[in-house]
PDB file of N, CA, C and O in Angstrom:
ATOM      1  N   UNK A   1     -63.867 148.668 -20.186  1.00  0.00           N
ATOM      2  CA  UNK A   1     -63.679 149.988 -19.643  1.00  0.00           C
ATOM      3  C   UNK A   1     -63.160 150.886 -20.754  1.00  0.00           C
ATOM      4  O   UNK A   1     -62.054 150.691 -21.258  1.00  0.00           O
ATOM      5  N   UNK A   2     -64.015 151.932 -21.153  1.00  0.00           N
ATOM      6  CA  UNK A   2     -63.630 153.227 -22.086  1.00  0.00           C
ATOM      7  C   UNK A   2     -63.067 154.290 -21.468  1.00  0.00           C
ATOM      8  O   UNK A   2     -63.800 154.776 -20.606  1.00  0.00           O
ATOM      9  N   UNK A   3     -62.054 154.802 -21.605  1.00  0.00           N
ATOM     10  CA  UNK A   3     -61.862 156.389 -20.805  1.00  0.00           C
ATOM     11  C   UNK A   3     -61.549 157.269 -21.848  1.00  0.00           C
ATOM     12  O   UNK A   3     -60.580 157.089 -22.586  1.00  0.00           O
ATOM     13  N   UNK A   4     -62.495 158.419 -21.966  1.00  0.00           N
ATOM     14  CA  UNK A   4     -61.644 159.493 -23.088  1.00  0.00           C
ATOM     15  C   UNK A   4     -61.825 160.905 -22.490  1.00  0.00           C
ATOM     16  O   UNK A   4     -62.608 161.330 -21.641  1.00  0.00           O
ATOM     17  N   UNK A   5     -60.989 161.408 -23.106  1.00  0.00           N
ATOM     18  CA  UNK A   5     -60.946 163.158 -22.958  1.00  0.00           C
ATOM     19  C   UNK A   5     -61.154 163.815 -23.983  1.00  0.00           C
ATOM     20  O   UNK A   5     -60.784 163.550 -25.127  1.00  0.00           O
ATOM     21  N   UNK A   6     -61.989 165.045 -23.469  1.00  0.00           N
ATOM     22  CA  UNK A   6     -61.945 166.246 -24.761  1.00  0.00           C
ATOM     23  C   UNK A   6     -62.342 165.351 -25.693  1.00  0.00           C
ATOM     24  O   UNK A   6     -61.528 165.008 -26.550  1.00  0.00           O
ATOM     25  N   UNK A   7     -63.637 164.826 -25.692  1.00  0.00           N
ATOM     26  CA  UNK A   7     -64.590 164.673 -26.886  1.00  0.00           C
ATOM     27  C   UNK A   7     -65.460 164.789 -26.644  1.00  0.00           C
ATOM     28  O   UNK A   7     -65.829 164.620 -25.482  1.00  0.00           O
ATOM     29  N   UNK A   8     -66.519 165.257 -27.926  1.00  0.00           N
ATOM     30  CA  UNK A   8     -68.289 165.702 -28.088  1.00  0.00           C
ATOM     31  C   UNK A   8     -68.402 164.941 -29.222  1.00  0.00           C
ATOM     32  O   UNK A   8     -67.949 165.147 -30.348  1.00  0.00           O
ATOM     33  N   UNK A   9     -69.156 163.906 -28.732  1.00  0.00           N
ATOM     34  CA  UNK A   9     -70.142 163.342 -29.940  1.00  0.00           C
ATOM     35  C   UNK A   9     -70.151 162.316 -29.719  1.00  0.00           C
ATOM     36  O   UNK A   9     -69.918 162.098 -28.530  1.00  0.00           O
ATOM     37  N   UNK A  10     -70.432 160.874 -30.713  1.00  0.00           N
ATOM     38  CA  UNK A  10     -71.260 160.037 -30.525  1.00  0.00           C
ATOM     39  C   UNK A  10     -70.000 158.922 -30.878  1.00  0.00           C
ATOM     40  O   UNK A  10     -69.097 159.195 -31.669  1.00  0.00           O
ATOM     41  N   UNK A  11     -70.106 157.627 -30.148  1.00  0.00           N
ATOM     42  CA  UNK A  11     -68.707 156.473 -30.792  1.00  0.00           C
ATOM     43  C   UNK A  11     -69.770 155.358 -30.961  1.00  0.00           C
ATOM     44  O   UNK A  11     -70.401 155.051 -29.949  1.00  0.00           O
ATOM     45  N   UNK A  12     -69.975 154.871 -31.841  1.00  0.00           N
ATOM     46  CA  UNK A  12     -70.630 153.468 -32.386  1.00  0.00           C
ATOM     47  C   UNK A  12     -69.948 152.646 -32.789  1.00  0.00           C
ATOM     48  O   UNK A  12     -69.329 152.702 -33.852  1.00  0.00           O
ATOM     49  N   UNK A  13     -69.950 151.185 -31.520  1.00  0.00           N
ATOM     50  CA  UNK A  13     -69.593 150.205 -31.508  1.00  0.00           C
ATOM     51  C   UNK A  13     -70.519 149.036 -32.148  1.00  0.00           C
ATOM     52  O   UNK A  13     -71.545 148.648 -31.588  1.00  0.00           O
ATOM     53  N   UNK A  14     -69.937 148.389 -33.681  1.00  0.00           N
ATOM     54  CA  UNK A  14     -70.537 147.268 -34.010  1.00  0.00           C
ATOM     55  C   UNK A  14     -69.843 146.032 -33.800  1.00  0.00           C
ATOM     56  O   UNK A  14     -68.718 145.954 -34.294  1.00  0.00           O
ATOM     57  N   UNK A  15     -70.259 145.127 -33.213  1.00  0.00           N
ATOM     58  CA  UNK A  15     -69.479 143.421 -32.858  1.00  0.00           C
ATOM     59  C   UNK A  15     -69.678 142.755 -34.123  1.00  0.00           C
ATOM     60  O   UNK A  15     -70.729 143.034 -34.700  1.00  0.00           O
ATOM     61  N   UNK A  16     -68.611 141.636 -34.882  1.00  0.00           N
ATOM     62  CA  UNK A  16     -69.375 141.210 -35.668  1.00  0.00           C
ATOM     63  C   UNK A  16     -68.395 139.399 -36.066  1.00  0.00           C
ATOM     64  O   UNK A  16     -67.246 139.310 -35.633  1.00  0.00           O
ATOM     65  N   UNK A  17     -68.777 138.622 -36.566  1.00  0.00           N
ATOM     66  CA  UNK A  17     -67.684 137.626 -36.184  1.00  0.00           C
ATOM     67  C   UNK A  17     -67.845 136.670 -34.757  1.00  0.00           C
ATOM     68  O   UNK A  17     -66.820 136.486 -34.099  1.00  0.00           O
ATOM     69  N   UNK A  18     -69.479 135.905 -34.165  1.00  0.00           N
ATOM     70  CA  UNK A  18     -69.372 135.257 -33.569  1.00  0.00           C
ATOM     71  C   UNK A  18     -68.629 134.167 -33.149  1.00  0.00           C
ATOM     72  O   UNK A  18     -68.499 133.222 -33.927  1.00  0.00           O
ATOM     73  N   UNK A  19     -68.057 134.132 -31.920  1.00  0.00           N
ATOM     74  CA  UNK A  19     -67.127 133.062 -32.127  1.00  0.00           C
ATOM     75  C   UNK A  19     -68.218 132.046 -31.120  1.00  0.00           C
ATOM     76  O   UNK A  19     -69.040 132.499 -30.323  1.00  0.00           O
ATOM     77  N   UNK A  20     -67.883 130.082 -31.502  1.00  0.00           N
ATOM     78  CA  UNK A  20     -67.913 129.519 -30.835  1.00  0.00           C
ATOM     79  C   UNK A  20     -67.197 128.886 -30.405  1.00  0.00           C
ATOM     80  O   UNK A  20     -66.284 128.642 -31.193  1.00  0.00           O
ATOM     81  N   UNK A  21     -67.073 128.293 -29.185  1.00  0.00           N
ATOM     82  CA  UNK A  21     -66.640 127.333 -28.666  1.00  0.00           C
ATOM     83  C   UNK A  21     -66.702 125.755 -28.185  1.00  0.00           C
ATOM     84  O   UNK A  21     -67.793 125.482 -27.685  1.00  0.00           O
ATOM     85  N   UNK A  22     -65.822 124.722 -28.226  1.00  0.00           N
ATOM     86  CA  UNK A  22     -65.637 123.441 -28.603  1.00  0.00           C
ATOM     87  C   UNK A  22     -66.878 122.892 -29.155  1.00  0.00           C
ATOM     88  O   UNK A  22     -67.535 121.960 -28.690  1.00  0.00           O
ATOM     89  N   UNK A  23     -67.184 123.780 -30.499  1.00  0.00           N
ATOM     90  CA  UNK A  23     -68.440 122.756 -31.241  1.00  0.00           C
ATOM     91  C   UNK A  23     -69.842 123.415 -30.757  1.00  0.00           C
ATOM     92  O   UNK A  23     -70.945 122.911 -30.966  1.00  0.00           O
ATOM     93  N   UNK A  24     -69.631 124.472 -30.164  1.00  0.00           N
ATOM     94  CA  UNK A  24     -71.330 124.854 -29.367  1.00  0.00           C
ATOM     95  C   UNK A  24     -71.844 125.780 -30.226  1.00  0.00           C
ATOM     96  O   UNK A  24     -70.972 126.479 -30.743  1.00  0.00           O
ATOM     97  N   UNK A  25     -73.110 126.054 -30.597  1.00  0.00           N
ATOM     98  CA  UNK A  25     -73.856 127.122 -30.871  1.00  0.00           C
ATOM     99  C   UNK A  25     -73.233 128.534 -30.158  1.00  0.00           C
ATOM    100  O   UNK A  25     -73.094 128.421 -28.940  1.00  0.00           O
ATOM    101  N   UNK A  26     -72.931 129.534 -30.594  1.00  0.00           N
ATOM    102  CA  UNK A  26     -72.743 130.815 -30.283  1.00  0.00           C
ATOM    103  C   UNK A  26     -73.554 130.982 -29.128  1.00  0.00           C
ATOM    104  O   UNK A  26     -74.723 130.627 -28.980  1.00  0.00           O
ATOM    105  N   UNK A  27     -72.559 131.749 -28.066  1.00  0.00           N
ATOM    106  CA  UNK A  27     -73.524 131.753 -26.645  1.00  0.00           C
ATOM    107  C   UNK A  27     -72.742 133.234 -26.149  1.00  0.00           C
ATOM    108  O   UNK A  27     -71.528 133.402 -26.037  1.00  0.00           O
ATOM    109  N   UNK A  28     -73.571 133.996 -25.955  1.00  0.00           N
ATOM    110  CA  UNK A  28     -72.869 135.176 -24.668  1.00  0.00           C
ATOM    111  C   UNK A  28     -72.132 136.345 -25.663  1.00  0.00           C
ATOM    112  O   UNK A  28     -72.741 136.800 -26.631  1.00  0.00           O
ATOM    113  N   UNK A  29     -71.096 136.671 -25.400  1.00  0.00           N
ATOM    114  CA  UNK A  29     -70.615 138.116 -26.076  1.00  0.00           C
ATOM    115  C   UNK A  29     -69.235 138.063 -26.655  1.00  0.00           C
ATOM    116  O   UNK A  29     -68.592 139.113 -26.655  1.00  0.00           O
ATOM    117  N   UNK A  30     -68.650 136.882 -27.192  1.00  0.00           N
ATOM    118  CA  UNK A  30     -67.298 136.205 -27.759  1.00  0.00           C
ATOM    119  C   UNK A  30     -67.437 136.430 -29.202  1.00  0.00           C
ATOM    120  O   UNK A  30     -68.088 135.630 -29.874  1.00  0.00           O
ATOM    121  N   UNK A  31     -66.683 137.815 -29.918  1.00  0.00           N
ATOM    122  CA  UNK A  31     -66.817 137.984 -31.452  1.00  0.00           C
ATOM    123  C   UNK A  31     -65.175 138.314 -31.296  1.00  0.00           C
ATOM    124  O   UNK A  31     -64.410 138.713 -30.418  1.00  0.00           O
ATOM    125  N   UNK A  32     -65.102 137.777 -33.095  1.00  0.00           N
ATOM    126  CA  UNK A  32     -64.045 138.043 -33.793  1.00  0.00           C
ATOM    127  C   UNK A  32     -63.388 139.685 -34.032  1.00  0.00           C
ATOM    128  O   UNK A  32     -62.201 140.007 -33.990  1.00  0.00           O
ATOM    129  N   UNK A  33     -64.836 140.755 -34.346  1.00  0.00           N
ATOM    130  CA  UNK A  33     -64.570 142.072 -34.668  1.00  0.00           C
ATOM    131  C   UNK A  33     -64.995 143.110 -34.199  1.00  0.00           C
ATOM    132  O   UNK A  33     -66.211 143.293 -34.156  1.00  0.00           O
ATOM    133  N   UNK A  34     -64.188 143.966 -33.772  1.00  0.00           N
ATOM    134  CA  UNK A  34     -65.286 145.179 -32.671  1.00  0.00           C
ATOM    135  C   UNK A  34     -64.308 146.507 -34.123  1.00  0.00           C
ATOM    136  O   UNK A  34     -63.139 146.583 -34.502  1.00  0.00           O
ATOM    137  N   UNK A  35     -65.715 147.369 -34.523  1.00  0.00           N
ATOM    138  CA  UNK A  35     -65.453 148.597 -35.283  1.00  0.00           C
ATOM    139  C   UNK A  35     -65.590 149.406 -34.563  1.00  0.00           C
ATOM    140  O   UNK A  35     -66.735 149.354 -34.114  1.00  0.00           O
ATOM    141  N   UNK A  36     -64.776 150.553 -33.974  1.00  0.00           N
ATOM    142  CA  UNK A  36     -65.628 151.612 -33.274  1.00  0.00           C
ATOM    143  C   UNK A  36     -65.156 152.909 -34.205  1.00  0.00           C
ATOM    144  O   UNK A  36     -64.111 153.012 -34.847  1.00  0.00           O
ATOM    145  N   UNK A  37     -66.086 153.728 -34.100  1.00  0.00           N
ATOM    146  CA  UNK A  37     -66.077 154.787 -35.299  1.00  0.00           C
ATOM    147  C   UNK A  37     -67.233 155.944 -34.223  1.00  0.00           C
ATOM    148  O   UNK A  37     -68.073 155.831 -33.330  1.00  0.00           O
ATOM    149  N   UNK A  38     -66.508 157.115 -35.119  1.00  0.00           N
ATOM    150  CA  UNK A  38     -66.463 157.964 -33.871  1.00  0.00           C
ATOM    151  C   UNK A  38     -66.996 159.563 -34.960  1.00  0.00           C
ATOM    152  O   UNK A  38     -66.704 160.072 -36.042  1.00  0.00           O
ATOM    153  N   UNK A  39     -67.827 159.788 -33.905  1.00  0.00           N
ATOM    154  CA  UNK A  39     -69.294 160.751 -35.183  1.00  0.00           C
ATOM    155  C   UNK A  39     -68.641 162.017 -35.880  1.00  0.00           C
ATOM    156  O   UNK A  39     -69.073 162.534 -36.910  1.00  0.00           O
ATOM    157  N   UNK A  40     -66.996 162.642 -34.812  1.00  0.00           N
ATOM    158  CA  UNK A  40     -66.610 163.636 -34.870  1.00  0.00           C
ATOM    159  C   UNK A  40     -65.256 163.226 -34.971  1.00  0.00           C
ATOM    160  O   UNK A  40     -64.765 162.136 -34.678  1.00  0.00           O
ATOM    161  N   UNK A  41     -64.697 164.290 -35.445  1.00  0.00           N
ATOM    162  CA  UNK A  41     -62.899 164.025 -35.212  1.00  0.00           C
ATOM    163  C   UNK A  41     -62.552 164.231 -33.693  1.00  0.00           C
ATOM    164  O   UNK A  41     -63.061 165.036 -32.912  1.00  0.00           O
ATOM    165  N   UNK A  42     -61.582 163.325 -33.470  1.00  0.00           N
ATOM    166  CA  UNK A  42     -61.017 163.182 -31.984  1.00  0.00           C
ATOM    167  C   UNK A  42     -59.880 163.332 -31.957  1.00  0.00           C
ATOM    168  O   UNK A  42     -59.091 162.692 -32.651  1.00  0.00           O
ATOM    169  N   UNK A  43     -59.542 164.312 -31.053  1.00  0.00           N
ATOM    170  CA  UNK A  43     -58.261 164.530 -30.841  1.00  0.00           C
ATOM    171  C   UNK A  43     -57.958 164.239 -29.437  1.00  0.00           C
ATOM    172  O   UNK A  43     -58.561 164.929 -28.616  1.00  0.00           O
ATOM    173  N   UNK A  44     -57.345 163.574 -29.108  1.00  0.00           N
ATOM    174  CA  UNK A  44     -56.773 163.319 -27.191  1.00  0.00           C
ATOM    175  C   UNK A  44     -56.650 162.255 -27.215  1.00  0.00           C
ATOM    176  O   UNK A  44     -56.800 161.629 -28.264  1.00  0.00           O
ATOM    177  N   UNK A  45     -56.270 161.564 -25.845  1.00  0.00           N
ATOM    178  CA  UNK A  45     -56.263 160.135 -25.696  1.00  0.00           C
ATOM    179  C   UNK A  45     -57.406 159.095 -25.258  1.00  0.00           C
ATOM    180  O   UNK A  45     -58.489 159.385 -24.750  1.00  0.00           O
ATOM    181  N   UNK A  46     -56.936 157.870 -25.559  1.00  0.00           N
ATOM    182  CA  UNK A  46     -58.210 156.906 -25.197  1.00  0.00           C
ATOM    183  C   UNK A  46     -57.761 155.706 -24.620  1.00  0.00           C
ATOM    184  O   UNK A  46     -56.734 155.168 -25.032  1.00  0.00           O
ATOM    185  N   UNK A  47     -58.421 155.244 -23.721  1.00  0.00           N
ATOM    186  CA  UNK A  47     -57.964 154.068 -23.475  1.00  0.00           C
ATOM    187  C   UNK A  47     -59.042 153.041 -23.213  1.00  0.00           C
ATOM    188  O   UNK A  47     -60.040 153.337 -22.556  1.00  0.00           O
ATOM    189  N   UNK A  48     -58.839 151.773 -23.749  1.00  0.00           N
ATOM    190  CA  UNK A  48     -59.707 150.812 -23.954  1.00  0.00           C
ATOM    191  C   UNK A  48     -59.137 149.181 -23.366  1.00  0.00           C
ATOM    192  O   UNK A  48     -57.968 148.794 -23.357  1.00  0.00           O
ATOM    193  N   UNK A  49     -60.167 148.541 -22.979  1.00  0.00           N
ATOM    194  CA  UNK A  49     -59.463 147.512 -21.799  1.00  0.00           C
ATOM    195  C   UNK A  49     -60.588 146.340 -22.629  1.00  0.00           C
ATOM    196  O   UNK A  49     -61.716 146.831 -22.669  1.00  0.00           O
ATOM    197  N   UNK A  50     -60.529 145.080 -23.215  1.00  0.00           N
ATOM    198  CA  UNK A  50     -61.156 144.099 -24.150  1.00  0.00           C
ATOM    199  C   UNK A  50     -61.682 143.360 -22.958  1.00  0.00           C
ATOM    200  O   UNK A  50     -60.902 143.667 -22.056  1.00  0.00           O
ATOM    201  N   UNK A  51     -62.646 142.498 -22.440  1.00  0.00           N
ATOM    202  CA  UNK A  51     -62.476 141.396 -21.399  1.00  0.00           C
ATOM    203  C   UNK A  51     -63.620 140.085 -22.067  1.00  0.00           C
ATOM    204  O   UNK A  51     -64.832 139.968 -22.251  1.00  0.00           O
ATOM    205  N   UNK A  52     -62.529 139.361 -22.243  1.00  0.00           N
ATOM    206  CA  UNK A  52     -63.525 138.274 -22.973  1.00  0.00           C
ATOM    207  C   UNK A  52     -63.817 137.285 -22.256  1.00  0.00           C
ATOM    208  O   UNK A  52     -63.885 136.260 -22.934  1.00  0.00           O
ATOM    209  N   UNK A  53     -64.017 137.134 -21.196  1.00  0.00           N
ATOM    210  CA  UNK A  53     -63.886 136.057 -19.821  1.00  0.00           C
ATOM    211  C   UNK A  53     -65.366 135.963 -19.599  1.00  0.00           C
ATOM    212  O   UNK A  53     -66.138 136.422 -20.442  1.00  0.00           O
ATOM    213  N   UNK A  54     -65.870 135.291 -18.319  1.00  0.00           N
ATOM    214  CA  UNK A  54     -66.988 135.282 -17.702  1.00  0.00           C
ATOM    215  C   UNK A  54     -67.027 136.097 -16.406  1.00  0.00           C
ATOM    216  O   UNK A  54     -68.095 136.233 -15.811  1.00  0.00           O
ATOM    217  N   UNK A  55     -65.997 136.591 -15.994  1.00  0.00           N
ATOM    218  CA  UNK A  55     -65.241 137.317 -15.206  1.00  0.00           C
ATOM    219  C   UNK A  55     -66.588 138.175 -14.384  1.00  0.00           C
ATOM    220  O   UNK A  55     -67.550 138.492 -15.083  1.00  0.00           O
ATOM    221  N   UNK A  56     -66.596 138.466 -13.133  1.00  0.00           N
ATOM    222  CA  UNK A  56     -67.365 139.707 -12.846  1.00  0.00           C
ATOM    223  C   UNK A  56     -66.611 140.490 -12.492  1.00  0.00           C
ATOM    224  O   UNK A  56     -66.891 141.630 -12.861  1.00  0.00           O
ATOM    225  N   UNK A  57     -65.415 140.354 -11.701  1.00  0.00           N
ATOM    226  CA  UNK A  57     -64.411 141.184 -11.428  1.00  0.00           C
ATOM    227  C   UNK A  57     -63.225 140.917 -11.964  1.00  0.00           C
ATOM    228  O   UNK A  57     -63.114 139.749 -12.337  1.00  0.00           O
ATOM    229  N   UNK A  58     -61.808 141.966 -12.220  1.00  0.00           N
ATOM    230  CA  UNK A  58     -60.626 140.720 -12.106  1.00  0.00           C
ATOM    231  C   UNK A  58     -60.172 139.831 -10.909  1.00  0.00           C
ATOM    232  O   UNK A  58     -60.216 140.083  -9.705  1.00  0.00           O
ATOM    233  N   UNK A  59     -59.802 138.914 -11.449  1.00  0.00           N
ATOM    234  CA  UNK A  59     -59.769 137.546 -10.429  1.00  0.00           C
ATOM    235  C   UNK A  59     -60.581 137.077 -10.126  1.00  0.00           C
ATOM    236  O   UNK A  59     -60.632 136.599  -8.993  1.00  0.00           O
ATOM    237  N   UNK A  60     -61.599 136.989 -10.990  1.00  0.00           N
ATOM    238  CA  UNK A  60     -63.079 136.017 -10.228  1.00  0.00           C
ATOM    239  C   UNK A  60     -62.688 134.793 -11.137  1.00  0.00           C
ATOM    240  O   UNK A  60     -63.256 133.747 -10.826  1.00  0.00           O
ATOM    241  N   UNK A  61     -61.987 134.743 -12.000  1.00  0.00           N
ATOM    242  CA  UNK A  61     -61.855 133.224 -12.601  1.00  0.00           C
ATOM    243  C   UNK A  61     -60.587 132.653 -12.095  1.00  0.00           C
ATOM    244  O   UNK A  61     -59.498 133.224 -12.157  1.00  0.00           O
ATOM    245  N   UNK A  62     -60.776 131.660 -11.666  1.00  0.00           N
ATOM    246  CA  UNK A  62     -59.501 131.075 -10.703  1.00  0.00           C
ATOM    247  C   UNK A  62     -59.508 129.525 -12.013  1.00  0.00           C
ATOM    248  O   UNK A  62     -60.455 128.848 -12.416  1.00  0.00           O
ATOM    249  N   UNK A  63     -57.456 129.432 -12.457  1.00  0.00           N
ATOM    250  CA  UNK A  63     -57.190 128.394 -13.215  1.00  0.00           C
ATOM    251  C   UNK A  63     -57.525 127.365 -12.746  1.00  0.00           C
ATOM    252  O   UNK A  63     -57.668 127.352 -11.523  1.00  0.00           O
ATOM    253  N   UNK A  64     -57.752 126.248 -13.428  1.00  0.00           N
ATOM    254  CA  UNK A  64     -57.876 124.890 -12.995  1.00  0.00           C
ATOM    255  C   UNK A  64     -57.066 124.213 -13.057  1.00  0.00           C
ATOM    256  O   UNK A  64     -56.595 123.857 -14.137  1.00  0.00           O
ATOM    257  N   UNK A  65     -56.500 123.684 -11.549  1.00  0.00           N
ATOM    258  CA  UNK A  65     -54.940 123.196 -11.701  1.00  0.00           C
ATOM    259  C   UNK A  65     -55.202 121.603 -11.189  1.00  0.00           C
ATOM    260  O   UNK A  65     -55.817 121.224 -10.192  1.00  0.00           O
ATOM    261  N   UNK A  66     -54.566 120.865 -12.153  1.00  0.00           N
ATOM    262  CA  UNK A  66     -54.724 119.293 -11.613  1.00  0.00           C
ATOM    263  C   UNK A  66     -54.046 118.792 -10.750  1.00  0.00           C
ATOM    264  O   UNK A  66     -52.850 119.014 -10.558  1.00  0.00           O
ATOM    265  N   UNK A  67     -55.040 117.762  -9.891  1.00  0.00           N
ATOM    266  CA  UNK A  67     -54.690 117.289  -8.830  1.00  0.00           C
ATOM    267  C   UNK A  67     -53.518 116.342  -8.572  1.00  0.00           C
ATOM    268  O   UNK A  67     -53.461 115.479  -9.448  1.00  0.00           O
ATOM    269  N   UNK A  68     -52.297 116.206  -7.378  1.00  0.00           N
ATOM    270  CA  UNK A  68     -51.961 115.738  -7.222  1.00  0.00           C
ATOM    271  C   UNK A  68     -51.386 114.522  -7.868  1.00  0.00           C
ATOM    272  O   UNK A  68     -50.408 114.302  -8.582  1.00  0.00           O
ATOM    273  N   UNK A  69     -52.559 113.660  -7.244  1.00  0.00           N
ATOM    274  CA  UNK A  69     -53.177 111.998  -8.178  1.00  0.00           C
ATOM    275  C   UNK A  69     -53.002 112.094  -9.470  1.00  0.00           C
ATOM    276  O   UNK A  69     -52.115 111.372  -9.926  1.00  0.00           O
ATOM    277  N   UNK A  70     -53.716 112.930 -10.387  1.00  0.00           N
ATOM    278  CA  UNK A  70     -53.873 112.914 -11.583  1.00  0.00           C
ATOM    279  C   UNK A  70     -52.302 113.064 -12.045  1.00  0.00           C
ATOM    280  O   UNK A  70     -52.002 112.261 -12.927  1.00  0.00           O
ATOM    281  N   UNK A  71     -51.206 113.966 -11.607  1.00  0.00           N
ATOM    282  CA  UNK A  71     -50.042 113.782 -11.959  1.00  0.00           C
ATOM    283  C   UNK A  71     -49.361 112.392 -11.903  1.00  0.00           C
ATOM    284  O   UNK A  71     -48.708 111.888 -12.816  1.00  0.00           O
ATOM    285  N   UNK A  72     -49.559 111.972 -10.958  1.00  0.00           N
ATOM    286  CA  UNK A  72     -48.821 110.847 -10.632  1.00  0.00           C
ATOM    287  C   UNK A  72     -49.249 109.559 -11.514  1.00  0.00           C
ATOM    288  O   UNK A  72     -48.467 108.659 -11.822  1.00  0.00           O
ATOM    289  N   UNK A  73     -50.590 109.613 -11.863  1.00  0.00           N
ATOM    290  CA  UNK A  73     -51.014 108.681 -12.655  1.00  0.00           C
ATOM    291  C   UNK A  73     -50.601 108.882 -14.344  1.00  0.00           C
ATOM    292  O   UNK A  73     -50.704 108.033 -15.229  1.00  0.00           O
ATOM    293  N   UNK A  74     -50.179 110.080 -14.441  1.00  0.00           N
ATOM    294  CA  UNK A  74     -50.278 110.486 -15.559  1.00  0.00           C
ATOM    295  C   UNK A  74     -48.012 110.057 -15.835  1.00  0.00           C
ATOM    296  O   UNK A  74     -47.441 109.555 -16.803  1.00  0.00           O
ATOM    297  N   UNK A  75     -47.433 110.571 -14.484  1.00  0.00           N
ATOM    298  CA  UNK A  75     -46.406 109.773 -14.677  1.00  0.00           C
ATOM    299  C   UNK A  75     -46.022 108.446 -15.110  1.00  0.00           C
ATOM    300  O   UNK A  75     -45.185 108.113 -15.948  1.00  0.00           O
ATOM    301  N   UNK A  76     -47.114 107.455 -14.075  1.00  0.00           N
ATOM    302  CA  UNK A  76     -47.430 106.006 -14.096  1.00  0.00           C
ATOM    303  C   UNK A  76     -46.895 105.490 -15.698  1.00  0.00           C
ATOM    304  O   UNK A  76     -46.165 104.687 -16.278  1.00  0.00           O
ATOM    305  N   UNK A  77     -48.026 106.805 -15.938  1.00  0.00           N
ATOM    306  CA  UNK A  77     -48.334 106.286 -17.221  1.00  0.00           C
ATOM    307  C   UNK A  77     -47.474 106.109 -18.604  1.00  0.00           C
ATOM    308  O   UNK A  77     -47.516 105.399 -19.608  1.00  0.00           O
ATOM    309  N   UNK A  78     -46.526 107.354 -17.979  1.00  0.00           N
ATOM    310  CA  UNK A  78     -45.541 107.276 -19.357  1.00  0.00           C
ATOM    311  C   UNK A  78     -44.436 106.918 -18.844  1.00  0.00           C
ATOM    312  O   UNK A  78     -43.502 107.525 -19.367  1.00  0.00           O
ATOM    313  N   UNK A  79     -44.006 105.935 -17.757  1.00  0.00           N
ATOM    314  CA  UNK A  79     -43.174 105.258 -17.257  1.00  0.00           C
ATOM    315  C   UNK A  79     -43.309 103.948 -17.611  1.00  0.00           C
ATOM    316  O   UNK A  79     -42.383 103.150 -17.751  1.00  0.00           O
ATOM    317  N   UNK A  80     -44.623 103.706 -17.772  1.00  0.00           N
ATOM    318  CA  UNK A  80     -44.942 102.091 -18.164  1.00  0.00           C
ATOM    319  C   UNK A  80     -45.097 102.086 -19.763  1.00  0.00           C
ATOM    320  O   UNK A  80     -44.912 101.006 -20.323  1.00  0.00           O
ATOM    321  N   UNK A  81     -45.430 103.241 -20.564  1.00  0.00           N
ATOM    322  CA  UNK A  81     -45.148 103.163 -21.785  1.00  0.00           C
ATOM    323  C   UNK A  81     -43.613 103.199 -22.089  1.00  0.00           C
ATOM    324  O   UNK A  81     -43.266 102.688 -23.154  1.00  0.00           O
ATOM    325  N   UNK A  82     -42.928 103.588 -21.510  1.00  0.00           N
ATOM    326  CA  UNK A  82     -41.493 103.835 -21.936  1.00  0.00           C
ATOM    327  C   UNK A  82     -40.659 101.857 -21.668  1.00  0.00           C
ATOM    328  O   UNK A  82     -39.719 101.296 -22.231  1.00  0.00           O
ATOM    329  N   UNK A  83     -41.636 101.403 -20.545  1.00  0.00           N
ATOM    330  CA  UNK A  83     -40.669 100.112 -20.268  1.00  0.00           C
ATOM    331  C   UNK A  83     -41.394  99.112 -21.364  1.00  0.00           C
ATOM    332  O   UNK A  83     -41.022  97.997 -21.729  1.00  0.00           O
ATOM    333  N   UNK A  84     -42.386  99.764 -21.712  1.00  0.00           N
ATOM    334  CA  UNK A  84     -43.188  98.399 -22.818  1.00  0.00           C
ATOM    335  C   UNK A  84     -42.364  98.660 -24.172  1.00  0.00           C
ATOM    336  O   UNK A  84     -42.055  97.742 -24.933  1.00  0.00           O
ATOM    337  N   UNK A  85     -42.127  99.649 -24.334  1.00  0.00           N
ATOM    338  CA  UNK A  85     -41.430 100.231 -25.731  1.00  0.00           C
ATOM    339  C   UNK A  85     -39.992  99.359 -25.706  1.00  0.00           C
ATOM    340  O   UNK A  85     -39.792  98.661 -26.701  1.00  0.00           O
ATOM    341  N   UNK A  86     -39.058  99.347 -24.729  1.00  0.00           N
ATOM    342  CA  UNK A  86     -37.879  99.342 -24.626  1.00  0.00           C
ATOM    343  C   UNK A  86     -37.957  97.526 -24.390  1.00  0.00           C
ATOM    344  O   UNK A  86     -36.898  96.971 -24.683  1.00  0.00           O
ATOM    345  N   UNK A  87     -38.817  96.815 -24.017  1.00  0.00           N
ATOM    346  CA  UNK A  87     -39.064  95.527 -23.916  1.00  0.00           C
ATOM    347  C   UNK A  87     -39.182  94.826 -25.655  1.00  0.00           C
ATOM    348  O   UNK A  87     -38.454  94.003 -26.208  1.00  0.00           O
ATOM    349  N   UNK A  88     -40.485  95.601 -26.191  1.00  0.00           N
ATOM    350  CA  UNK A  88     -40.126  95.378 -27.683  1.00  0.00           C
ATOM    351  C   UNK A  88     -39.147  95.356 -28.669  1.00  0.00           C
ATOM    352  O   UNK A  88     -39.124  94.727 -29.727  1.00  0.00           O
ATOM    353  N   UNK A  89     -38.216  96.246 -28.109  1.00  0.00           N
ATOM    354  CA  UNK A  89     -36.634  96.620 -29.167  1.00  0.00           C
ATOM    355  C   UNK A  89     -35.701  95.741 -28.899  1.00  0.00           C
ATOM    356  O   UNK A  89     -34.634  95.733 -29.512  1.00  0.00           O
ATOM    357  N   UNK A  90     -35.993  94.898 -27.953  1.00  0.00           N
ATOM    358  CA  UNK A  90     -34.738  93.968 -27.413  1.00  0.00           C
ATOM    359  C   UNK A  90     -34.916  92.776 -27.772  1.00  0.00           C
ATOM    360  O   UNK A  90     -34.093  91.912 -27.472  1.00  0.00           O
TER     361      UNK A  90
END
């Protein structure tokens, strides 16, 4: 989202700096550099909003929160590493 006031003329946005992700070929609209340059002098305010998501709205991406189980196993887990450790030192 761009909002400006009290300007005439032209703003050219170049992207540049693909980024990928975990190891993939460059996919979709994820860059390192946005130039924007602006045809005339500007005087007023601007406001500019970045969204690097897959997002269609805000809040269309909901976190992924682990289950239950998976905690508990994941406790299991460093409960039984801690008694194997403490078995060895003795």
């Amino acid at each position: 989202m761009t909002s400006l006031s009290n300007y005439n003329g032209n703003i050219d946005v170049t992207y540049s700096g693909p980024v990928s992700l975990s190891g993939q070929s460059f996919q979709g609209d994820l860059y390192r550099y946005m130039l924007i340059e602006f045809s005339n002098t500007f005087y007023g305010s601007m406001e500019f909003l970045a969204d690097t998501d897959n997002a269609a709205f805000p809040g269309d991406i909901t976190p992924t929160v682990p289950a239950p189980g998976a905690l508990v196993l994941a406790g299991l887990g460093t409960s039984l590493a801690g008694v194997l450790r403490r078995r060895r030192c003795v």
